[in-house]
Each structure stands twice: as C-alpha cells, then as structure tokens.
PDB file of N, CA, C and O in Angstrom, chain B, residues numbered from 101:
ATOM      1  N   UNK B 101      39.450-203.469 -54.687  1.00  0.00           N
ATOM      2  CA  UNK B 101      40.276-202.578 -55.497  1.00  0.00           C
ATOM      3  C   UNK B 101      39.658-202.401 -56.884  1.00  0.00           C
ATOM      4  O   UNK B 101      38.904-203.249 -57.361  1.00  0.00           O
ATOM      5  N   UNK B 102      39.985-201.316 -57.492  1.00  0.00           N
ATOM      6  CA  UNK B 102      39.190-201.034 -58.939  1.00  0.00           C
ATOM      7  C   UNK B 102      40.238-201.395 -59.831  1.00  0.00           C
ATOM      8  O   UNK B 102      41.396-201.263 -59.435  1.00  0.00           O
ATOM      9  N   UNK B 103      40.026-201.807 -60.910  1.00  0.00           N
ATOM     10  CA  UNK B 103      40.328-202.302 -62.092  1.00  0.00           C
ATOM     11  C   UNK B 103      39.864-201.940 -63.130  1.00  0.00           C
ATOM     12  O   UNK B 103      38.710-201.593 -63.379  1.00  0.00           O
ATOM     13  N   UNK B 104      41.291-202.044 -64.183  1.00  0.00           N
ATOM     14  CA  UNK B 104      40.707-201.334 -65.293  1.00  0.00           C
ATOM     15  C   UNK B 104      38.796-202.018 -65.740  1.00  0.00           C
ATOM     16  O   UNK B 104      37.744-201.505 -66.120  1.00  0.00           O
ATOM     17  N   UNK B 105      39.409-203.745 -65.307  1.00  0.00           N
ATOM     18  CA  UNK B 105      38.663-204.466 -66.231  1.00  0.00           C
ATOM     19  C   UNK B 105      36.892-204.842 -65.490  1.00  0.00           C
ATOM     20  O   UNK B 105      36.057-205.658 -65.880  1.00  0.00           O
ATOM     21  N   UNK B 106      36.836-203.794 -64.238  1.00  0.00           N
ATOM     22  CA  UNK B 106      35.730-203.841 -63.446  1.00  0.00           C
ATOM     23  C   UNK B 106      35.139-202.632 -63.673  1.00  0.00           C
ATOM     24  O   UNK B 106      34.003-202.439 -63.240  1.00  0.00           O
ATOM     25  N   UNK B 107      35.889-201.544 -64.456  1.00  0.00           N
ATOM     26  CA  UNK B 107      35.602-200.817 -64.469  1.00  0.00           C
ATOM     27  C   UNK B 107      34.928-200.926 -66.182  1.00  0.00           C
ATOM     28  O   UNK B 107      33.727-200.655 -66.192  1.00  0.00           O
ATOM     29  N   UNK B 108      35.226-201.104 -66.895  1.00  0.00           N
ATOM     30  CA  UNK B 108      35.324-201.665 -68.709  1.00  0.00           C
ATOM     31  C   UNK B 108      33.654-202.570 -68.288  1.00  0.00           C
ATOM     32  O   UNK B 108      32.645-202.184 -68.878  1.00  0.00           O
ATOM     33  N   UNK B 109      33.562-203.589 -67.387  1.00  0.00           N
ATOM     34  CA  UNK B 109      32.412-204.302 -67.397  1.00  0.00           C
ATOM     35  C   UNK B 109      31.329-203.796 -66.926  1.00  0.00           C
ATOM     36  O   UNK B 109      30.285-204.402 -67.169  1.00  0.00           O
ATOM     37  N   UNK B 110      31.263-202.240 -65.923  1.00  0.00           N
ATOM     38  CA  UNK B 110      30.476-201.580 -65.541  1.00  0.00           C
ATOM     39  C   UNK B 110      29.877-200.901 -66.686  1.00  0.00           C
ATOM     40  O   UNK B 110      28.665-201.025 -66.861  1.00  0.00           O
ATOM     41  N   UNK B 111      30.657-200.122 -67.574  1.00  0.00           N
ATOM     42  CA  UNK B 111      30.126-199.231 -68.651  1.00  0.00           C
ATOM     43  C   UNK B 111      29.436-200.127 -69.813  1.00  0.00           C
ATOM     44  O   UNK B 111      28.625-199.621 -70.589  1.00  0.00           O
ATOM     45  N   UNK B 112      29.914-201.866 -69.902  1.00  0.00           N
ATOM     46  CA  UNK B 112      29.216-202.805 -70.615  1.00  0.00           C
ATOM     47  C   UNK B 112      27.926-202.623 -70.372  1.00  0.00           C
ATOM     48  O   UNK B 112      27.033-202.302 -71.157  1.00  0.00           O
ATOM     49  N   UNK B 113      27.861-202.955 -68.694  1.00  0.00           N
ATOM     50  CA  UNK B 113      26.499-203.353 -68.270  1.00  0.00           C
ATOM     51  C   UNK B 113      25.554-202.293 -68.303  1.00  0.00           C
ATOM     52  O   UNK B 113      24.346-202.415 -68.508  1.00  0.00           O
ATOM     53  N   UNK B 114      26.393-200.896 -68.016  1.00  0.00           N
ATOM     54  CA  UNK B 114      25.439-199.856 -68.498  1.00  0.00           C
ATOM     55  C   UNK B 114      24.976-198.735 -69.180  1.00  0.00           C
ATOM     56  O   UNK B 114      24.348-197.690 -69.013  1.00  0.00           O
ATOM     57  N   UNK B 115      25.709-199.575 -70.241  1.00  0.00           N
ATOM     58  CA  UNK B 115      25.341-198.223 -71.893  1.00  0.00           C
ATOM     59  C   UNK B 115      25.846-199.345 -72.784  1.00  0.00           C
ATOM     60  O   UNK B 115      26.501-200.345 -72.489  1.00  0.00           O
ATOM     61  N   UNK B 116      25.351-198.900 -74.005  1.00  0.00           N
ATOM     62  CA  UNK B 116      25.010-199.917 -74.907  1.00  0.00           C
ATOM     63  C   UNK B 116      26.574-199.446 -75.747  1.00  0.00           C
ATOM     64  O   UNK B 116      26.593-198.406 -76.406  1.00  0.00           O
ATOM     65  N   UNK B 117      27.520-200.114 -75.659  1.00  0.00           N
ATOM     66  CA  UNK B 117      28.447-199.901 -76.003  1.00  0.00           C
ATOM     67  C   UNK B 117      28.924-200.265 -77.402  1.00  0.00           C
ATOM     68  O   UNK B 117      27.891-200.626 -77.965  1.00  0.00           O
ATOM     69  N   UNK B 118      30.119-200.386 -78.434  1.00  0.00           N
ATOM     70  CA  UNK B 118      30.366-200.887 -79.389  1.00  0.00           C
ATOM     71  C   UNK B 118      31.555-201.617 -79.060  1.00  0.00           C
ATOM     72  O   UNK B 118      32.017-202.673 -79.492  1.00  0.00           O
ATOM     73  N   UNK B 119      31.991-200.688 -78.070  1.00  0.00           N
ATOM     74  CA  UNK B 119      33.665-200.992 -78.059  1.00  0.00           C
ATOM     75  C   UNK B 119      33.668-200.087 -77.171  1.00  0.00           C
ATOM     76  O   UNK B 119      32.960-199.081 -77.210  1.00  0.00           O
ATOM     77  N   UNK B 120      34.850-200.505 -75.875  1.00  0.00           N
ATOM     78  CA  UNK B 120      35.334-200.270 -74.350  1.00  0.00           C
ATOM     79  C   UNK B 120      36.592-200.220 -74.172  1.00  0.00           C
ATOM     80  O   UNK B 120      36.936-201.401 -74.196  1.00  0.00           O
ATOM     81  N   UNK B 121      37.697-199.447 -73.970  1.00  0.00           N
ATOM     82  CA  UNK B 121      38.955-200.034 -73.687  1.00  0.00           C
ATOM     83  C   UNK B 121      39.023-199.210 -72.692  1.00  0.00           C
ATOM     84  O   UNK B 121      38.587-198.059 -72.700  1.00  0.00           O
ATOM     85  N   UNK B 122      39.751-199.941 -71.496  1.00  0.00           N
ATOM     86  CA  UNK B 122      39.959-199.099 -69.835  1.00  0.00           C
ATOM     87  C   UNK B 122      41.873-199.278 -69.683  1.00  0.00           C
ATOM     88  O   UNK B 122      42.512-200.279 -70.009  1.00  0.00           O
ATOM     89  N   UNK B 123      42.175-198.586 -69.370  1.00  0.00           N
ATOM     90  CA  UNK B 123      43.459-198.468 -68.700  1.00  0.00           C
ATOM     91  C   UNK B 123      43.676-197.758 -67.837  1.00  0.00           C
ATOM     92  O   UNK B 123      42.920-196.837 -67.525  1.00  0.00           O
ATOM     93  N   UNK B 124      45.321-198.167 -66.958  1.00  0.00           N
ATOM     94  CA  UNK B 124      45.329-197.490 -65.397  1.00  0.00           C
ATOM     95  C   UNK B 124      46.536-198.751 -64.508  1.00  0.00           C
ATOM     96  O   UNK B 124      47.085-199.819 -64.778  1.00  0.00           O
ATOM     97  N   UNK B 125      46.439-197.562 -63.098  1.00  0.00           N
ATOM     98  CA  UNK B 125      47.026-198.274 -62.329  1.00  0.00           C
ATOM     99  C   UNK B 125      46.842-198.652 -61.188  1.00  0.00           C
ATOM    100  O   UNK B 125      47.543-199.113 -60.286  1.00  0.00           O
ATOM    101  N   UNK B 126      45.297-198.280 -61.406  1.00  0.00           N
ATOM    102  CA  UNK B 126      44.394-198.204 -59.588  1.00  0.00           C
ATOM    103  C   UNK B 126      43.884-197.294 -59.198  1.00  0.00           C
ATOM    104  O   UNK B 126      42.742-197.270 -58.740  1.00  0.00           O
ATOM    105  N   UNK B 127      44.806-196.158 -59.332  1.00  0.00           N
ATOM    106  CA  UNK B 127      44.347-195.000 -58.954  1.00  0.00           C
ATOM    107  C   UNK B 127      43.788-193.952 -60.157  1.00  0.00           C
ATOM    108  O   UNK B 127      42.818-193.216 -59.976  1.00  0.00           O
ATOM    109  N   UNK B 128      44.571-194.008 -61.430  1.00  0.00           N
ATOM    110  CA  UNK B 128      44.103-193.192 -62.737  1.00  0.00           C
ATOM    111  C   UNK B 128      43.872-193.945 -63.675  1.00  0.00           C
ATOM    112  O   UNK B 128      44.574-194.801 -64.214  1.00  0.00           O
ATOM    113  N   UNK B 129      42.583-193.511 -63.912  1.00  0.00           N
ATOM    114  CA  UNK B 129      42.251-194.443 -65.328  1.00  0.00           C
ATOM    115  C   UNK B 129      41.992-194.399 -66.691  1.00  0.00           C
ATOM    116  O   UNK B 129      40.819-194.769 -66.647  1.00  0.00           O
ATOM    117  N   UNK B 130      42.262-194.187 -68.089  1.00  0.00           N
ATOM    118  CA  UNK B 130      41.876-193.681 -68.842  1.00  0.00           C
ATOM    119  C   UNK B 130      41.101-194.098 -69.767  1.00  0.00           C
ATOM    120  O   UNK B 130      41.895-194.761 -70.434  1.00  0.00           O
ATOM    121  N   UNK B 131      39.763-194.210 -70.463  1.00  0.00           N
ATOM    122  CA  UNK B 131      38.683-195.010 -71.168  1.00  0.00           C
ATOM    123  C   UNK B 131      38.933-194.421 -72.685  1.00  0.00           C
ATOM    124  O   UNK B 131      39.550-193.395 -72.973  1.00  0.00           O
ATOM    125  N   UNK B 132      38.308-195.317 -73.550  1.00  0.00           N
ATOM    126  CA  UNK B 132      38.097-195.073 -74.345  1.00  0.00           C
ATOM    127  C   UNK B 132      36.242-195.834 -74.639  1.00  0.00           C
ATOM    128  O   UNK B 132      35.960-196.997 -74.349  1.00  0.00           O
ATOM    129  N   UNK B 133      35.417-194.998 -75.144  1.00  0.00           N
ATOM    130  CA  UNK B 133      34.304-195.545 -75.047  1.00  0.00           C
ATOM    131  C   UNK B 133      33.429-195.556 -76.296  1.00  0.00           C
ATOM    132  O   UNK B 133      33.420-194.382 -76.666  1.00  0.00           O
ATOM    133  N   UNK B 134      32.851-196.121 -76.951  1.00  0.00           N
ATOM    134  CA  UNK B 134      32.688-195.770 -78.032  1.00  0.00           C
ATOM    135  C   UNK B 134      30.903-196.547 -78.054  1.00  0.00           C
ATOM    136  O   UNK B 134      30.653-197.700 -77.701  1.00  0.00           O
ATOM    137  N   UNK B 135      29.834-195.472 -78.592  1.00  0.00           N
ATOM    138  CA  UNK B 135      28.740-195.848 -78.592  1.00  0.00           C
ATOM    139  C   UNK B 135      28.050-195.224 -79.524  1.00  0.00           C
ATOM    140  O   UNK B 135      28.668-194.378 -80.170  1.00  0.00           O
ATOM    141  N   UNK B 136      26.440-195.485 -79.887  1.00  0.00           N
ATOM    142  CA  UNK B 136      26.122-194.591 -81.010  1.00  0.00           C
ATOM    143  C   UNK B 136      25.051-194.046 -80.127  1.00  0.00           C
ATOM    144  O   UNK B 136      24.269-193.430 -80.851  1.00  0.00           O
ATOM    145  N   UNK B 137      24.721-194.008 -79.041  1.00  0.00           N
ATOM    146  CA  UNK B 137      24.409-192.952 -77.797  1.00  0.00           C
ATOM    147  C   UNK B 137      24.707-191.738 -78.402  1.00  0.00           C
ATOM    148  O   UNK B 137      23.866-190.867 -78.624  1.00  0.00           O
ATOM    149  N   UNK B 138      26.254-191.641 -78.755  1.00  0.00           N
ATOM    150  CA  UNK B 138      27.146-190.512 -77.909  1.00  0.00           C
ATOM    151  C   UNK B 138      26.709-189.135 -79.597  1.00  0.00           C
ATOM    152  O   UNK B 138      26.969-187.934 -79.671  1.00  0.00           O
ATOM    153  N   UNK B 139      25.985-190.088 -80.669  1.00  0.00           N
ATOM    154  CA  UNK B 139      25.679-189.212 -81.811  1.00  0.00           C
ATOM    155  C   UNK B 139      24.903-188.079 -81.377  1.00  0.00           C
ATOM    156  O   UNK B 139      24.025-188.180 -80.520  1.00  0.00           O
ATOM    157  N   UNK B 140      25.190-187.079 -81.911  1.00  0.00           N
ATOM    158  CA  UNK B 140      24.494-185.582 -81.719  1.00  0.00           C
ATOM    159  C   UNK B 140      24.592-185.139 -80.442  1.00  0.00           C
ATOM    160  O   UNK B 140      23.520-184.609 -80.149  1.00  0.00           O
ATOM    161  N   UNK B 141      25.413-185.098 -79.477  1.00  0.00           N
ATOM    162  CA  UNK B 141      25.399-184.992 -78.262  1.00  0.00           C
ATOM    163  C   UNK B 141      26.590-183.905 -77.888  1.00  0.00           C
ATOM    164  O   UNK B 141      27.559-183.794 -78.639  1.00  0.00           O
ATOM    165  N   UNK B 142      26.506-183.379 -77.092  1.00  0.00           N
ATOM    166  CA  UNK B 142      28.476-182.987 -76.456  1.00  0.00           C
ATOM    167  C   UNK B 142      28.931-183.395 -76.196  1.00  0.00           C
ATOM    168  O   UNK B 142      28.575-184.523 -75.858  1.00  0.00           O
ATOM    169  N   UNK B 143      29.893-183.099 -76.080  1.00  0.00           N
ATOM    170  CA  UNK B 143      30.740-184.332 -75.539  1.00  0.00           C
ATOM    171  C   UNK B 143      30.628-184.103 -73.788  1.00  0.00           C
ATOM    172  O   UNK B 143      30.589-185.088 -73.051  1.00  0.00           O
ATOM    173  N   UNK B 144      30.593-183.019 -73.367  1.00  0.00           N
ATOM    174  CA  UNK B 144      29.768-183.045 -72.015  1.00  0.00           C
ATOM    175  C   UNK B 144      28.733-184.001 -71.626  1.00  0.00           C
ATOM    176  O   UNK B 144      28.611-184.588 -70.551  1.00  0.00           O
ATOM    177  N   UNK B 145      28.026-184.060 -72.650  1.00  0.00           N
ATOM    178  CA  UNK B 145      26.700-184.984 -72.231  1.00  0.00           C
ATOM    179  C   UNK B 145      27.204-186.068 -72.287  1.00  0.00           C
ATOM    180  O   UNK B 145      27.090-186.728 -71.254  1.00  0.00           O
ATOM    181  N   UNK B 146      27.906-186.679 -73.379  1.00  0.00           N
ATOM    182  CA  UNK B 146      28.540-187.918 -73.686  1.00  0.00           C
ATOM    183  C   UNK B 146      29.208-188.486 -72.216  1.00  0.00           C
ATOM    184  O   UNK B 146      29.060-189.616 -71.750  1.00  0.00           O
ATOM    185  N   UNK B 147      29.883-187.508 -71.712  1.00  0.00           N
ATOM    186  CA  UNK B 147      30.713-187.743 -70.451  1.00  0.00           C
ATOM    187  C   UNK B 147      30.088-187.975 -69.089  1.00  0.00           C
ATOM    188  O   UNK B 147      30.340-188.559 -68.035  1.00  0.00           O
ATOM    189  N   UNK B 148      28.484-186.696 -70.031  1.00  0.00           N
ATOM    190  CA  UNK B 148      27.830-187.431 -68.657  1.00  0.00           C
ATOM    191  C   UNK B 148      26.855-188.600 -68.523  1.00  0.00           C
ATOM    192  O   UNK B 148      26.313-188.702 -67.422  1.00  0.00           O
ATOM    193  N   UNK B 149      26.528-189.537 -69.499  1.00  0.00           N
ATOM    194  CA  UNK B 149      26.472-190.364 -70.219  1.00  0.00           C
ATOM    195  C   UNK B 149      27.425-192.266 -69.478  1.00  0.00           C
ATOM    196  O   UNK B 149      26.995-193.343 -69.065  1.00  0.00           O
ATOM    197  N   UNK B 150      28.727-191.685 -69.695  1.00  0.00           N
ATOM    198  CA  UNK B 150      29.341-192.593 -69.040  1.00  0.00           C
ATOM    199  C   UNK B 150      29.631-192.286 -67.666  1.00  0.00           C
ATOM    200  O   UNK B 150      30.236-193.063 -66.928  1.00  0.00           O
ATOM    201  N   UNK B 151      29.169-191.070 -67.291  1.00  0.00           N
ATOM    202  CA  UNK B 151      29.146-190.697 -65.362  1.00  0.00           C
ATOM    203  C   UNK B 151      27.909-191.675 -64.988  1.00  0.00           C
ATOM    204  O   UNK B 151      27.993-192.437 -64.026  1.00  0.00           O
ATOM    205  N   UNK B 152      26.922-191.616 -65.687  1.00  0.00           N
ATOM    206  CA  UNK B 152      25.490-192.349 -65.310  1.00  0.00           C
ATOM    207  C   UNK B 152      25.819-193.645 -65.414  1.00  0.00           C
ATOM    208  O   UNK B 152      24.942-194.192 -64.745  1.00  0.00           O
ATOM    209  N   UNK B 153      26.310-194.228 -65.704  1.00  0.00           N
ATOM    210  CA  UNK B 153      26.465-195.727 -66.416  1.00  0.00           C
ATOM    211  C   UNK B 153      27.670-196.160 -65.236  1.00  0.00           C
ATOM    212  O   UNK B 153      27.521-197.308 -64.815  1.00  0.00           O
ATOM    213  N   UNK B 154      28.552-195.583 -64.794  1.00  0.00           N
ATOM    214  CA  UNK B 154      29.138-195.980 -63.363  1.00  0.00           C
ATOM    215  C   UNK B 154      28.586-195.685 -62.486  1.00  0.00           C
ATOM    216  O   UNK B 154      29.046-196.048 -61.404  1.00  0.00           O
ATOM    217  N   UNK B 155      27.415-194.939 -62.508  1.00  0.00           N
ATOM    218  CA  UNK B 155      26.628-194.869 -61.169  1.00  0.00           C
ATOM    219  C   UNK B 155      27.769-194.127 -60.036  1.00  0.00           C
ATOM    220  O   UNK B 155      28.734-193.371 -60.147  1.00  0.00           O
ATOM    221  N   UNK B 156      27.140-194.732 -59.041  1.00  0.00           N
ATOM    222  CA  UNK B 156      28.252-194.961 -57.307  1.00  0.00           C
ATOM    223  C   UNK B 156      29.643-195.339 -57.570  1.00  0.00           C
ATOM    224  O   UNK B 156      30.346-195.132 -56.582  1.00  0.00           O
ATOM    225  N   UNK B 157      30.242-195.801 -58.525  1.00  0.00           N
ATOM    226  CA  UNK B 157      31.049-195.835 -58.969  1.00  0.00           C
ATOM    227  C   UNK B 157      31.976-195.023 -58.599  1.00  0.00           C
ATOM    228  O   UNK B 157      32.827-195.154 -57.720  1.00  0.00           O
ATOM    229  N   UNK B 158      31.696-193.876 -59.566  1.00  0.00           N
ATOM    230  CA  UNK B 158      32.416-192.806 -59.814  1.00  0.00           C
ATOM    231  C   UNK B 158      32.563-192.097 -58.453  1.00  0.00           C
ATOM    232  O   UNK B 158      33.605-191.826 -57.856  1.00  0.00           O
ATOM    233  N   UNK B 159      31.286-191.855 -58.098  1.00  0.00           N
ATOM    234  CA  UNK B 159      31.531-190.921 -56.211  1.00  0.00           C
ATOM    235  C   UNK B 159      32.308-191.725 -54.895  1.00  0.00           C
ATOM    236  O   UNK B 159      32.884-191.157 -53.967  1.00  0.00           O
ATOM    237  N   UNK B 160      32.166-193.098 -55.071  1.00  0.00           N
ATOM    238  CA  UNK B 160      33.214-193.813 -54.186  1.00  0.00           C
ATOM    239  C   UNK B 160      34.279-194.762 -54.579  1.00  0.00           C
ATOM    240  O   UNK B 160      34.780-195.424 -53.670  1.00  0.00           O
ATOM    241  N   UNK B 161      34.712-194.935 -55.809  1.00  0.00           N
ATOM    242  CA  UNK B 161      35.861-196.210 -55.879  1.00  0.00           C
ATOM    243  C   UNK B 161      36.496-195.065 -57.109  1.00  0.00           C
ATOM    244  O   UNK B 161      37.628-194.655 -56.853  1.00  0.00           O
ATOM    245  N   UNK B 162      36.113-194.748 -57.879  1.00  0.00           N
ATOM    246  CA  UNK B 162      36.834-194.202 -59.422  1.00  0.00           C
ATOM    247  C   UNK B 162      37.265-192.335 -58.851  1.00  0.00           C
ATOM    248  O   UNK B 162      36.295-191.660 -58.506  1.00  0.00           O
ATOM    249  N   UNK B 163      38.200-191.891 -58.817  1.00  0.00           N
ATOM    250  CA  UNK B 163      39.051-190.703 -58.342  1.00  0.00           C
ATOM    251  C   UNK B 163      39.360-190.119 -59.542  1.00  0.00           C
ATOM    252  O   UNK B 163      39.196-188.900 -59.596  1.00  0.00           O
ATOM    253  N   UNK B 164      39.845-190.793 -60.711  1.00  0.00           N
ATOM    254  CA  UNK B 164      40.295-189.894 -61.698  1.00  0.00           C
ATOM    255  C   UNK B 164      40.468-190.887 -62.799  1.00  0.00           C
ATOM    256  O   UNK B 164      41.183-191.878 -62.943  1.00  0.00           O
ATOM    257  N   UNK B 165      39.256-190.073 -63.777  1.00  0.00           N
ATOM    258  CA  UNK B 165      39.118-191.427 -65.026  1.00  0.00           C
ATOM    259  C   UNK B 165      38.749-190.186 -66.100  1.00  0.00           C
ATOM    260  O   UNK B 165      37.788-189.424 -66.210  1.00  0.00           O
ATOM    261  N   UNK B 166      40.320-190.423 -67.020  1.00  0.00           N
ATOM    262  CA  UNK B 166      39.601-189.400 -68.187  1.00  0.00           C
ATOM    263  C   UNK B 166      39.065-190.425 -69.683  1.00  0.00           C
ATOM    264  O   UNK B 166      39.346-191.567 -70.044  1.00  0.00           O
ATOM    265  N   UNK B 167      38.239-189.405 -70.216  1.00  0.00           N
ATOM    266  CA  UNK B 167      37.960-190.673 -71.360  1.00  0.00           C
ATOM    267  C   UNK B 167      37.752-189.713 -72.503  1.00  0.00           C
ATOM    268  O   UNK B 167      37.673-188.485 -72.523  1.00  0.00           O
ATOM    269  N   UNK B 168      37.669-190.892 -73.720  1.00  0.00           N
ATOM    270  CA  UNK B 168      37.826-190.594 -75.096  1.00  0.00           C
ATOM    271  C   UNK B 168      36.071-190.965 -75.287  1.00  0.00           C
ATOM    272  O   UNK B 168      35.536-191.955 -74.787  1.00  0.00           O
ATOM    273  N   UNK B 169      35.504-190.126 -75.960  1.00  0.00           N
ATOM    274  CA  UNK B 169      33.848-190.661 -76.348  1.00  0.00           C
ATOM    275  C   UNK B 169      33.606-190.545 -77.725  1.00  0.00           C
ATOM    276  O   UNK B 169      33.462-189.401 -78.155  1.00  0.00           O
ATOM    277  N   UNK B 170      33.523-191.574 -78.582  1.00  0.00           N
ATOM    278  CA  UNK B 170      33.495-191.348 -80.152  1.00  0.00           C
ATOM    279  C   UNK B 170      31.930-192.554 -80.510  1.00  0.00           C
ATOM    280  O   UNK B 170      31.558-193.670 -80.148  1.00  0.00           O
ATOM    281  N   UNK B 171      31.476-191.519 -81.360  1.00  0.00           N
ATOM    282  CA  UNK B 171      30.424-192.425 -82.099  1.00  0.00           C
ATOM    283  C   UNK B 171      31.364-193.654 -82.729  1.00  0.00           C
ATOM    284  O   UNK B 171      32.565-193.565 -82.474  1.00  0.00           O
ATOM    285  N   UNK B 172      31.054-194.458 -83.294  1.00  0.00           N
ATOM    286  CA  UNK B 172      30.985-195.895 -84.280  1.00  0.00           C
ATOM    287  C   UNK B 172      31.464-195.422 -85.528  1.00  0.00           C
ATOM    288  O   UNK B 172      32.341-196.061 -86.109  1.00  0.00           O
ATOM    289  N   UNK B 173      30.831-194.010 -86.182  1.00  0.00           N
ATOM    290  CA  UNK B 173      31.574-193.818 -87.323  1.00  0.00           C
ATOM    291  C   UNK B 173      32.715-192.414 -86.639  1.00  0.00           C
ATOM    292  O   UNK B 173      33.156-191.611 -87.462  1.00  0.00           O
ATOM    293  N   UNK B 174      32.898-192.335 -85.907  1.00  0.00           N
ATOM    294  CA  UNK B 174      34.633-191.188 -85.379  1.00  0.00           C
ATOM    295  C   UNK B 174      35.320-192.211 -84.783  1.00  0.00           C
ATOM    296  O   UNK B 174      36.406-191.774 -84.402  1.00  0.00           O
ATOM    297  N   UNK B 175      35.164-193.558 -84.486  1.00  0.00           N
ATOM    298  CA  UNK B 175      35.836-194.465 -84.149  1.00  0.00           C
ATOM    299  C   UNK B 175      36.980-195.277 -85.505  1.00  0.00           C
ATOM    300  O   UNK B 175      38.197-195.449 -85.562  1.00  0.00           O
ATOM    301  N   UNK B 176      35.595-195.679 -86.630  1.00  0.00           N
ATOM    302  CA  UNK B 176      36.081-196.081 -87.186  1.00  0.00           C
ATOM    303  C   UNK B 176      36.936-194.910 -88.623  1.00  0.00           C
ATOM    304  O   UNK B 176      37.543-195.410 -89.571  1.00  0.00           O
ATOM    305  N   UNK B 177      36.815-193.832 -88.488  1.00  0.00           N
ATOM    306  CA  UNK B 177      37.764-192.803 -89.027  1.00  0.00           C
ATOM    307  C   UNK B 177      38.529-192.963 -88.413  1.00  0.00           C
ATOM    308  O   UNK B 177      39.509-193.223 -89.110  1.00  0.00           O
ATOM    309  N   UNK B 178      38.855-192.990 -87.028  1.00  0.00           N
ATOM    310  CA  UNK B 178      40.398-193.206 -86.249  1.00  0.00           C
ATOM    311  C   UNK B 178      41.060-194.006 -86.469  1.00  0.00           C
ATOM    312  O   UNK B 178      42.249-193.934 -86.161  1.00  0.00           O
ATOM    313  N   UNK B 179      40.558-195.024 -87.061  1.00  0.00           N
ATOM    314  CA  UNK B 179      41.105-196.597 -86.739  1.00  0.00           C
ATOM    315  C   UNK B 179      41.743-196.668 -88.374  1.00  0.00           C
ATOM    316  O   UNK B 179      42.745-197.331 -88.642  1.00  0.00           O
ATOM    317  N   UNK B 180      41.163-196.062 -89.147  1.00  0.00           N
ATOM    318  CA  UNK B 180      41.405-196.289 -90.097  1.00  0.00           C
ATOM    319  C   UNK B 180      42.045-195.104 -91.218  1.00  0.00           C
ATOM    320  O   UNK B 180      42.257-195.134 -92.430  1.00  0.00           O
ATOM    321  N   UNK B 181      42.236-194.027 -90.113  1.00  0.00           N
ATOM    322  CA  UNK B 181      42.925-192.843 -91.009  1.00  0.00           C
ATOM    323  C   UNK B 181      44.467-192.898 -90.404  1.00  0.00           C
ATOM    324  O   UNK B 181      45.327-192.131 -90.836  1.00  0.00           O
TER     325      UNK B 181
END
C-alpha cells in the first residue's frame, strides 16, 4: 500500500530536497516539495521534476498526487508572511 510517508522518502531519495511534506489517504495525495532545483524553472518542469524522482511510482502505485513546488526562498516567504 502507498503512504504518505513512502511516498515523502521516494522524492528524498530522488531530488535533492530542502523540505517534503506528503499527505493523503491511500488513494489521494497531496505534496508539498520544496527544492532549489525548482529555481528558474515552470512550474511544469518543476512537476516534471518530481514525476522523475518517483519514477514507476507514479505509473503504477501513485493515481492522484497534487503538489505545491516552491524554491527555498518562496518557501521561506510563505512561512513567514
């Protein structure tokens, strides 16, 4: 079964992350991902970014995972505005 927190250790292992938060109930999941990857990018790319980093993932266990993609400094404006 998928989990938020199998899912949170996949995107660890493959993108250089700052900060990860996964939520859900099995079936929907929602991320928050935060990297300095994701600078100068779209957020398309960004997304596809964390599509690459679940690999097989995404095409057989993950159905519906929306996510938040913020650089390190749009993270820490959030956190702190």
């Amino acid at each position: 079964m998928v989990t938020p927190e199998s899912i949170r250790e996949s995107l660890e292992r493959g993108m250089d992350c700052e900060h990860v938060e996964v939520g859900g109930d099995g079936h929907h999941f929602e991320a928050i991902v935060v990297s300095a990857a994701f600078a100068g990018l779209s957020r398309v790319a960004q997304h596809q970014l964390v599509y690459a980093a679940l690999g097989e993932r995404m095409r057989e266990e993950i159905h519906a995972l929306s996510m938040q993609t913020l650089t390190p400094e749009q993270w820490v404006g959030r956190r702190s505005g």
